[in-house]
VEXNUDREN-661784 format. One record per residue (C-alpha): residue number from 1; residue in three letters; x negated, y negated, z negated. Coordinates in Angstrom, 1 decimal. Layout:
N
 seq type     c1     c2     c3
 NUM  ALA      X      Y      Z
...
end
This chain:
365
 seq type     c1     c2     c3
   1  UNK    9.4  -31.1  -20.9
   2  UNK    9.1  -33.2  -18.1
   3  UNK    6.1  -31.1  -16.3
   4  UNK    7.3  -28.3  -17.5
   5  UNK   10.3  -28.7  -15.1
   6  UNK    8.9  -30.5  -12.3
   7  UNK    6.2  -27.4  -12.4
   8  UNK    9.3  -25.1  -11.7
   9  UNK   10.9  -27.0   -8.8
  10  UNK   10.6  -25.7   -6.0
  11  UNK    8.6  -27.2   -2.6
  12  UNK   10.9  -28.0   -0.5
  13  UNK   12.7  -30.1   -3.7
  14  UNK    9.2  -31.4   -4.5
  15  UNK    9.1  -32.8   -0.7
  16  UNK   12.9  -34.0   -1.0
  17  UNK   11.8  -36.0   -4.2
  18  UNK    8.8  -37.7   -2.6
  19  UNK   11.1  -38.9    0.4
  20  UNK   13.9  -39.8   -1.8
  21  UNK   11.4  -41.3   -4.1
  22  UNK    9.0  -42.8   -1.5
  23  UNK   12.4  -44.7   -0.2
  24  UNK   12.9  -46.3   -3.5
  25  UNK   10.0  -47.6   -3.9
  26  UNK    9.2  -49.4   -1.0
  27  UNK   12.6  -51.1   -1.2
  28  UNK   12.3  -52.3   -4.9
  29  UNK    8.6  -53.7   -3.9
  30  UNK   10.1  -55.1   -0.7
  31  UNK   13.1  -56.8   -2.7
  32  UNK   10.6  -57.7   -5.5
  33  UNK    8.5  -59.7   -2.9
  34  UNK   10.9  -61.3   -0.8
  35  UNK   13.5  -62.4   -3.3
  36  UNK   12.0  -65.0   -6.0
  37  UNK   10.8  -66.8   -2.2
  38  UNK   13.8  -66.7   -0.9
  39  UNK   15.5  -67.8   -4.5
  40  UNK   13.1  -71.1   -4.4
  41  UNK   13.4  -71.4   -0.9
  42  UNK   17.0  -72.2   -1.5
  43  UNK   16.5  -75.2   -3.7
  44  UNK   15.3  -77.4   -0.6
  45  UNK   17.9  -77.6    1.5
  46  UNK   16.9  -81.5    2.6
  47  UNK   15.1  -79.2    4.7
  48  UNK   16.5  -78.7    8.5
  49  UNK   17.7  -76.3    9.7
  50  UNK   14.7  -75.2   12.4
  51  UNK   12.2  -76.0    9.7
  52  UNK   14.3  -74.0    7.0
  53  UNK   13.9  -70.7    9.2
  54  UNK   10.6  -70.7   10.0
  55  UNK   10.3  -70.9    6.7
  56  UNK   12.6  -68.5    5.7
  57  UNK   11.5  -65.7    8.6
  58  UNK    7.8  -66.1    7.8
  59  UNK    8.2  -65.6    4.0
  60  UNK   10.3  -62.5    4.8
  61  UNK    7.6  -61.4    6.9
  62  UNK    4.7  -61.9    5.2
  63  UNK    5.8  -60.3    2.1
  64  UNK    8.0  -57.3    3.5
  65  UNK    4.0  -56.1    5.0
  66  UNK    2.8  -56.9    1.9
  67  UNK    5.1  -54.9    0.1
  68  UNK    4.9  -52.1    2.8
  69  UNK    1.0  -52.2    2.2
  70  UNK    1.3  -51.9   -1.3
  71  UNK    4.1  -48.8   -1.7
  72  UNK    2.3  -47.3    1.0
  73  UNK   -1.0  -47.1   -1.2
  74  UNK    1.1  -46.0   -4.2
  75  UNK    3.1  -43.3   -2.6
  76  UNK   -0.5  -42.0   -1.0
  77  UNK   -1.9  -41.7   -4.6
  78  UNK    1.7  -40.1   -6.3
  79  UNK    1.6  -37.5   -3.3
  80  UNK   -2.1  -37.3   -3.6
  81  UNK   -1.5  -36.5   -7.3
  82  UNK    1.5  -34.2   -6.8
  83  UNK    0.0  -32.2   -3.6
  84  UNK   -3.0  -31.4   -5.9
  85  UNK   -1.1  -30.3   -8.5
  86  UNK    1.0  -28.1   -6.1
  87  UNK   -2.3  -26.7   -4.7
  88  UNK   -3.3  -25.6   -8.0
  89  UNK   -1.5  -22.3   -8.1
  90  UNK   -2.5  -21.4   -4.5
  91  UNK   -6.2  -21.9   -4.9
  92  UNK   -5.6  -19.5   -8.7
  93  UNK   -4.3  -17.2   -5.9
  94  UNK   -7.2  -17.3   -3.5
  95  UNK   -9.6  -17.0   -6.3
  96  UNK   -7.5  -13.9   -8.3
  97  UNK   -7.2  -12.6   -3.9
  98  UNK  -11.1  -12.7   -3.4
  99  UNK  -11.9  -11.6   -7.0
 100  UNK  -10.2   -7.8   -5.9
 101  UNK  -11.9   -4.9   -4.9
 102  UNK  -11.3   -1.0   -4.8
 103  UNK  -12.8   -0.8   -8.9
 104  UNK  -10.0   -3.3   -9.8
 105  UNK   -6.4   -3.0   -8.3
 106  UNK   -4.9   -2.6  -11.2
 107  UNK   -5.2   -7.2  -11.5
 108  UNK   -1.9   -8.8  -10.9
 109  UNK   -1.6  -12.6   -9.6
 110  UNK    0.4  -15.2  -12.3
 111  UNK    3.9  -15.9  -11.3
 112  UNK    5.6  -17.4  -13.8
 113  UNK    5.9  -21.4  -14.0
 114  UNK    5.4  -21.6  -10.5
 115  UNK    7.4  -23.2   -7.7
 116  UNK    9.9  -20.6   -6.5
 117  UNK    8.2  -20.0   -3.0
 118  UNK    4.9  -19.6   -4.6
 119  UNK    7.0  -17.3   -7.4
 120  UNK    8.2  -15.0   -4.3
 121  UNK    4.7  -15.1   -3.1
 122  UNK    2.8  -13.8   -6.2
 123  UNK    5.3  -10.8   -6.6
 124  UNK    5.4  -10.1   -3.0
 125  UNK    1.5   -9.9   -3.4
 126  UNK    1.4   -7.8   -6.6
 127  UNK    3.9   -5.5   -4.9
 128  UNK    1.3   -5.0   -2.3
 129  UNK   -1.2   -4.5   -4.9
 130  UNK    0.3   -2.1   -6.2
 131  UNK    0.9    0.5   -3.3
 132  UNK   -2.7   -0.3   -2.3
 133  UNK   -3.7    1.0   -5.8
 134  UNK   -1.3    3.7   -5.7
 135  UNK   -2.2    4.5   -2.1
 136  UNK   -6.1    4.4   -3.2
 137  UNK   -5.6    6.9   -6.4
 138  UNK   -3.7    9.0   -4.2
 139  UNK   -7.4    9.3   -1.4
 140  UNK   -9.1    9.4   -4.3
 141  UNK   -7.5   12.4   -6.1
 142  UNK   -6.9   13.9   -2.8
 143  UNK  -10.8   13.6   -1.8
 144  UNK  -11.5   15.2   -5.3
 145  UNK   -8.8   18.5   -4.7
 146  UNK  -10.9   19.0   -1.3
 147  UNK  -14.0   18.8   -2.5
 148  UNK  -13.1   21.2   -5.3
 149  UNK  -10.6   23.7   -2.6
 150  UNK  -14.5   23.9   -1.0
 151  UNK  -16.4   24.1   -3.6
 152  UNK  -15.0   27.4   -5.0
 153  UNK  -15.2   29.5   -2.0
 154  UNK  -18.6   28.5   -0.5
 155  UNK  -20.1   29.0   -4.4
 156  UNK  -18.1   32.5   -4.2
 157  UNK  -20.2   33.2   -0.8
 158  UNK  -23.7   32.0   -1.9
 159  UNK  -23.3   34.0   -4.9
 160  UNK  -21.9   37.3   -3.2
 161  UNK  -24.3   37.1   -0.9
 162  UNK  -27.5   36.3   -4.0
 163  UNK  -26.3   39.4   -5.5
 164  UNK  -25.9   41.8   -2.6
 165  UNK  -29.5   40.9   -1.4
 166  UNK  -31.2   41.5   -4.6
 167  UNK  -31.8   44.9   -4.2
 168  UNK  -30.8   47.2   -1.0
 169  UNK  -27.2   48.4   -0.3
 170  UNK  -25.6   51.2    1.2
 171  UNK  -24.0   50.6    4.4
 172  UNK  -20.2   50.8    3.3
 173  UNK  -21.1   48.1    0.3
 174  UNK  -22.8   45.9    3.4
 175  UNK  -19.4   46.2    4.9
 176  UNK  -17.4   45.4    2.0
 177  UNK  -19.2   42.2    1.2
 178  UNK  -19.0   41.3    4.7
 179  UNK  -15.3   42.0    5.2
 180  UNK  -14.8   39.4    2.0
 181  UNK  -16.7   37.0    3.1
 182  UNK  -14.8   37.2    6.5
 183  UNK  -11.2   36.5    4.6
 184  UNK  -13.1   33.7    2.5
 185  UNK  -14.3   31.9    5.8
 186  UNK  -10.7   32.6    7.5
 187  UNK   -9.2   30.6    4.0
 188  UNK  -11.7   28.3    4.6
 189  UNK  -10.5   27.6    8.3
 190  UNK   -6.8   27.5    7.1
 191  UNK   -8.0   24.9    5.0
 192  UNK   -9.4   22.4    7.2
 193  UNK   -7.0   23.2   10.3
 194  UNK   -4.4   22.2    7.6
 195  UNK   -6.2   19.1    6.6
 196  UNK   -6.9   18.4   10.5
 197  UNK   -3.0   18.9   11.2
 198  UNK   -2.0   16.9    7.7
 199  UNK   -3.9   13.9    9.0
 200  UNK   -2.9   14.1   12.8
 201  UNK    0.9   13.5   11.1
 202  UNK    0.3   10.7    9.1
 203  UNK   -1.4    8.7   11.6
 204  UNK    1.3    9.6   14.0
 205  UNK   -0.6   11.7   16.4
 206  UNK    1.5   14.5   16.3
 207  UNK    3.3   15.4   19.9
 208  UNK    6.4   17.1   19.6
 209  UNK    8.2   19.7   22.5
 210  UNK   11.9   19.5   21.4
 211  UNK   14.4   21.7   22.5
 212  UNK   17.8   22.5   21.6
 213  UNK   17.6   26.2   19.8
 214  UNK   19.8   28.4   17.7
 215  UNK   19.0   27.8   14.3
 216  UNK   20.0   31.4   12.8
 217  UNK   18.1   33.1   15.7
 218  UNK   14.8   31.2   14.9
 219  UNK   15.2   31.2   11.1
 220  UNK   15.9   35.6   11.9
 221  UNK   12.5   36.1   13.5
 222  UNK   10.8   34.3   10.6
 223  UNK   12.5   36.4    8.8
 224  UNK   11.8   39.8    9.8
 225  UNK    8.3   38.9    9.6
 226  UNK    8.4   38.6    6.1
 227  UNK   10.8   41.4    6.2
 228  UNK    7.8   43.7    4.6
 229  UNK    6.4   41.6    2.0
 230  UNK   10.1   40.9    0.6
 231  UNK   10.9   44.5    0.9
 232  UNK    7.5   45.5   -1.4
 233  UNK    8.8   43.0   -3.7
 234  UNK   12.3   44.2   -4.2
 235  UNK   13.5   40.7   -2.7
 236  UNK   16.6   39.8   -0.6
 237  UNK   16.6   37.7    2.3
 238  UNK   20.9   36.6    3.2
 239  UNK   21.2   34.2    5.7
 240  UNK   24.7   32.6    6.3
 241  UNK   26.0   30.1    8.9
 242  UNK   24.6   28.9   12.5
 243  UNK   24.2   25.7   14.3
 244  UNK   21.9   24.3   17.5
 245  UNK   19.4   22.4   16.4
 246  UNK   16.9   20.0   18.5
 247  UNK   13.3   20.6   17.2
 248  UNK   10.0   21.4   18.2
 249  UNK    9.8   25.6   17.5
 250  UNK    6.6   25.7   17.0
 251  UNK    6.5   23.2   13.9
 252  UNK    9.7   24.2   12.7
 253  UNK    8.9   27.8   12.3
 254  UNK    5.9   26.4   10.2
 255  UNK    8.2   24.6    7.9
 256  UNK   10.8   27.6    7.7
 257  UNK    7.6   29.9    7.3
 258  UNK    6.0   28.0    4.1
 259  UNK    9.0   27.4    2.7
 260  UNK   10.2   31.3    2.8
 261  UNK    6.9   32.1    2.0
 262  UNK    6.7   30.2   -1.2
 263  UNK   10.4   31.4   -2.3
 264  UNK    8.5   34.9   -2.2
 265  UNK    5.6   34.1   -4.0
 266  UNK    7.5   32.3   -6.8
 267  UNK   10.7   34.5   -7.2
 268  UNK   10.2   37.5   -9.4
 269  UNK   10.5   41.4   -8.6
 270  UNK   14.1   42.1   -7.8
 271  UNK   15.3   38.3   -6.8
 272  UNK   17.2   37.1   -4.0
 273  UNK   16.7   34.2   -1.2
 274  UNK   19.6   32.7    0.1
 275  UNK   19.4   30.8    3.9
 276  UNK   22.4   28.6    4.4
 277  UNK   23.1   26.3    7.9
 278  UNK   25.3   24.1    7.8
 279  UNK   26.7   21.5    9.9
 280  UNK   28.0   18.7    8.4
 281  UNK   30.9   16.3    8.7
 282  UNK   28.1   13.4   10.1
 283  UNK   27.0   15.9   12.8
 284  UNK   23.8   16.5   10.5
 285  UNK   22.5   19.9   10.1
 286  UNK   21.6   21.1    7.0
 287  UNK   19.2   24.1    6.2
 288  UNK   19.4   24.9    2.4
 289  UNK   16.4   27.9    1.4
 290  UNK   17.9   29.1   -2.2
 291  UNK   15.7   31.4   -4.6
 292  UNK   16.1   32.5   -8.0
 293  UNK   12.8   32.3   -8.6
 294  UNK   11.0   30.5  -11.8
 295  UNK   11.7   27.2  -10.8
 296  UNK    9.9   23.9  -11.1
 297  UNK   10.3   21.6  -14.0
 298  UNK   11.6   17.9  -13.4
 299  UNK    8.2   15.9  -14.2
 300  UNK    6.7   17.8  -10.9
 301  UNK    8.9   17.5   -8.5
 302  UNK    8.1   14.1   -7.0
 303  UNK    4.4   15.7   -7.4
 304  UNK    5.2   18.8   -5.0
 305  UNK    4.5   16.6   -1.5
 306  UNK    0.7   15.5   -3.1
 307  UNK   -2.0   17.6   -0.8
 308  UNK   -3.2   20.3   -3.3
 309  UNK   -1.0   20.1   -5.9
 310  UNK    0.3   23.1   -7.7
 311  UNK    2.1   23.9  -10.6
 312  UNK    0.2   26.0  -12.9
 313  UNK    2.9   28.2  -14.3
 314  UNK    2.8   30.2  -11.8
 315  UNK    3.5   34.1  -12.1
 316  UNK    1.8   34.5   -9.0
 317  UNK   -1.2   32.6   -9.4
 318  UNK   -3.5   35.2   -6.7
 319  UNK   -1.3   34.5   -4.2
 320  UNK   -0.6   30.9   -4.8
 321  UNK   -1.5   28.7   -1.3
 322  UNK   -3.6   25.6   -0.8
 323  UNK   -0.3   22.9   -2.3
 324  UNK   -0.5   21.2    1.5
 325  UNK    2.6   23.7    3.0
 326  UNK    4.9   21.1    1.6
 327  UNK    3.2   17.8    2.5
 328  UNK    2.9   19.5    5.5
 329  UNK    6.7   20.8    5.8
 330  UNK    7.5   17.0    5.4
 331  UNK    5.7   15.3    7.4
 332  UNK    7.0   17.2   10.0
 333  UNK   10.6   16.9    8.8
 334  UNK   10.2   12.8    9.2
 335  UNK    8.9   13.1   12.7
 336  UNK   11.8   15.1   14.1
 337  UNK   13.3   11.8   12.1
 338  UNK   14.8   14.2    9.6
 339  UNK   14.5   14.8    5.3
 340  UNK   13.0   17.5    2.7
 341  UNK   14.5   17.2   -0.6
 342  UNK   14.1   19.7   -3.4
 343  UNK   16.2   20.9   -6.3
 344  UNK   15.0   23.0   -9.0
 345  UNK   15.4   24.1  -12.7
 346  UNK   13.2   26.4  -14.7
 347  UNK   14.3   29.5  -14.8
 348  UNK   17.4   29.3  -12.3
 349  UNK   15.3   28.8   -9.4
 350  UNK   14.7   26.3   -6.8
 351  UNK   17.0   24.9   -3.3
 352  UNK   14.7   23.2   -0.3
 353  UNK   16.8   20.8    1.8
 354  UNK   16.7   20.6    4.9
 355  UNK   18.3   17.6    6.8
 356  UNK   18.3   16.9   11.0
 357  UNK   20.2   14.6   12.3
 358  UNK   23.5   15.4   14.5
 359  UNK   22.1   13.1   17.9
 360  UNK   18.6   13.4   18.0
 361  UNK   16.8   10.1   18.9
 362  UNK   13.9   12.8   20.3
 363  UNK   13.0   13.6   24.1
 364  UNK   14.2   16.7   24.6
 365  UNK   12.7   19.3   26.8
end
């Protein structure tokens, strides 16, 4: 009982003990020493006065160091002891610390029955552990989604191109093959500018040219681009609403682009898209890109930012993207300082939120 509560004080009352402790004991041993002299002392008193202080002053003397000596020795050992004992958990630290590698994040350091400093310690450090190992499954499912996102297309080429030499062609079929393997090597370039542009925003790289624009008239041009596609499609494009906005044009037509661009590619014949701006009460603006489109069930939502990831019910599977448009869409979002949220619900559709704040804390130019 005793250890097991002495084991759960903390340091800084371990410390307060020894003093408190330490203080004790070197005034019973002092007291212990110098009184049964003093006591004995007191039965000659035929002794003068001069003679009887000397006497007197050198006992005390004498046995106050002695006394001094001897708690010093024992409070050296009793710290000696209890320092050892508090080291105990910190060295099962280091040794748990050093025993990690990438194979085996998943180990967690002991934290219960520990002094409370070392208790905050052990979970600060497991917390760590954990977003390394989350962070590290995260490269290592995203190195294995761009090894397959290559794989596919450069086995497509070497085959096309193993078949079409086997025998000779006629020159419209020469022109055919070459023409698709043109579109697979422009894919492939989308593909790595995205991944050089994904990893230029998350190590902060990315230089932004903000200036205050008309939301409605940047958010129209996107959307007579797309004005054809919808209109093959039977979809409706409404925009409502109009605010200034401080942004970089250039990115933020990228994140209005991927995000229209997906409403078309997951909303069915005959479906409508709904742009609403807002501003807000806090100054913010909001952007809010409404389809009623398949939708996304909950369990993939917090999925959607992952490079590469795509749901697979999917009515549009051909025309599905490379899953970075929306790690991409937010990482540009947090560096004009603002938010991407998503709302969706299968069958009704899905709602992309977009959030910039009223003052922007951006150079503008």
């Amino acid at each position: 009982m005793y250890w097991r509560f002495a084991n759960s004080m903390s340091i800084t009352n371990r410390l307060l003990l020894i003093f408190i402790g330490s203080t004790v004991l070197i005034l019973s041993i002092i007291t212990g020493l110098i009184y049964p002299p003093m006591k004995e002392l007191l039965h000659h008193s035929h002794l003068n006065n001069e003679h009887y202080n000397y006497l007197l002053t050198r006992i005390c003397i004498k046995n106050f160091f002695v006394g001094l000596w001897f708690s010093t020795l024992i409070i050296i050992l009793a710290s000696y002891l209890l320092a050892k004992k508090s080291m105990r958990p910190i060295k099962i630290f280091t040794k748990e610390l050093a025993s990690i590698n990438a194979s085996s994040l998943e180990k967690r350091l002991p934290y219960t029955g520990n002094p409370k400093e070392l208790e905050e310690l052990a979970l600060t450090c497991n917390d760590m552990l954990f977003r390394i190992e989350s962070a590290f499954s995260h490269i290592k499912q995203f190195s294995a989604s761009i090894a397959h996102e290559l794989r596919n297309p450069i086995h497509y080429l070497r085959t096309a191109t193993e078949i079409t030499l086997t025998k000779p062609q006629t020159i419209e079929t020469y022109q055919h093959v070459l023409q698709t393997h043109l579109e697979e090597y422009q894919s492939l370039t989308q593909l790595i500018d995205n991944l050089l542009f994904l990893t230029r925003c998350e190590h902060g790289q990315l230089q932004l040219n903000v200036r205050t624009l008309s939301a409605n008239h940047l958010i129209s041009s996107i959307i007579e681009y797309y004005y054809s596609i919808a209109q093959e499609k039977g979809i409706e494009i409404q925009m409502f609403g109009e605010a200034q906005i401080e942004v970089d044009e250039h990115l933020f037509k990228r994140v209005i682009s991927n995000l229209i661009d997906n409403s078309l590619t997951y909303t069915n014949k005959g479906g409508r898209i709904l742009i609403i701006i807002e501003k807000r009460t806090d100054n913010s603006i909001q952007i809010r890109i409404k389809d009623n489109g398949i939708g996304i069930s909950k369990e993939h939502l917090p999925l959607l930012y992952h490079g590469f990831y795509r749901v697979d019910y999917s009515t549009n599977k051909e025309n599905a993207g490379l899953g970075l448009g929306l790690a991409i869409a937010k990482s540009i979002m947090e560096h004009h300082k603002g938010q991407l949220a998503i709302d969706s619900k299968m069958g009704l559709g899905t709602t992309v939120i977009l959030t910039l704040p009223g003052k922007s804390f951006l150079k503008i130019e």
